[in-house]
C-alpha positions in Angstrom: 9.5 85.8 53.8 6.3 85.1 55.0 4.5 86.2 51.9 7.0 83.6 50.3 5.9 80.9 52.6 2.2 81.5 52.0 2.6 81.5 48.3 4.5 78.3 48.4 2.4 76.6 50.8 -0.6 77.9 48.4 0.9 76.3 45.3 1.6 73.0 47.1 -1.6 73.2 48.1 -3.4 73.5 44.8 -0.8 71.1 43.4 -2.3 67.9 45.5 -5.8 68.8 45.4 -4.9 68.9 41.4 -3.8 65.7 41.3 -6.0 64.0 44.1 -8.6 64.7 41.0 -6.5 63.2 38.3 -6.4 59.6 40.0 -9.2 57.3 39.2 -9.6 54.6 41.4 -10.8 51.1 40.1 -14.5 51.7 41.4 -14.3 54.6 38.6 -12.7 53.2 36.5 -15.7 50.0 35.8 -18.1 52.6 36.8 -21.1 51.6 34.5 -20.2 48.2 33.6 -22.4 46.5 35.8 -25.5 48.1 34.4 -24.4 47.7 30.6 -23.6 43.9 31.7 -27.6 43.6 33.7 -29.0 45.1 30.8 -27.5 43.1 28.1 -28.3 40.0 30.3 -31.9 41.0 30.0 -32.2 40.9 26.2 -34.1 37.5 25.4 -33.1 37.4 21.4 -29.4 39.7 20.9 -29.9 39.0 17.3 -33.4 41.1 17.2 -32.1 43.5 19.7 -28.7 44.1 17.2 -31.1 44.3 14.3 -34.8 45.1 15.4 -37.5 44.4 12.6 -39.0 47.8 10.7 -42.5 47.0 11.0 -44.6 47.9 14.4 -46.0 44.4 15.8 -49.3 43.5 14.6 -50.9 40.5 17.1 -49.8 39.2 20.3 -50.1 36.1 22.7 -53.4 36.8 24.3 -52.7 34.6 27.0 -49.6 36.3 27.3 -51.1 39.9 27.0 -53.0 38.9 29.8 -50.6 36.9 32.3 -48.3 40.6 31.8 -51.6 42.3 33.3 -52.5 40.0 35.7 -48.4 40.1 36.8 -48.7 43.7 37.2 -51.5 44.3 38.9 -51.0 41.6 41.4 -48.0 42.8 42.4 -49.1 46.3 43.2 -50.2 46.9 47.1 -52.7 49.3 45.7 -53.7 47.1 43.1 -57.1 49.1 42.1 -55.8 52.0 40.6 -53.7 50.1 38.1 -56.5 48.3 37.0 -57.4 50.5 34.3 -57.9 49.2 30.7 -54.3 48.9 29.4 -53.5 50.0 25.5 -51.1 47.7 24.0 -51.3 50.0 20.7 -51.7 46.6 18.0 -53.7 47.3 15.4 -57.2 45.9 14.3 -58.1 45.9 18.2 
């Protein structure tokens, strides 16, 4: 009898930790959708990020160029060791 007990007990036992895993709560169930949704919210042009251009960027904003340096640096507490000479990779420069 008690070897019966201890089997049944077992299989109940097994049988809710089973299912406890089966549930998926709300929380998991929109798991990811908030960084899908912050990262399409970032995309300035959706048309150019659906269908990107084939050839490599050739010339920038200098201004620009610079401003995204300046930002970065600035923003840094150690701001000397990113100050090294940054490659944008666009050719003829």
């Amino acid at each position: 009898m008690n070897s019966k007990l201890r089997l049944t007990a077992t299989l109940a036992l097994g049988f809710t930790l089973i299912t406890g895993c089966a549930s998926q709560t709300g929380t998991e169930r929109d798991f990811g959708n908030s960084v899908r949704a912050v990262t399409a919210s970032q995309i300035y042009d959706s048309g150019a990020a659906l269908y990107p251009e084939k050839e490599a960027v050739t010339g920038g904003n200098g201004n620009r160029l610079e401003n995204v340096v300046e930002a970065h640096t600035g923003d840094v507490a150690n701001s000397q060791q990113v100050q090294k000479p940054i490659d944008f990779g666009i050719a003829g420069n």
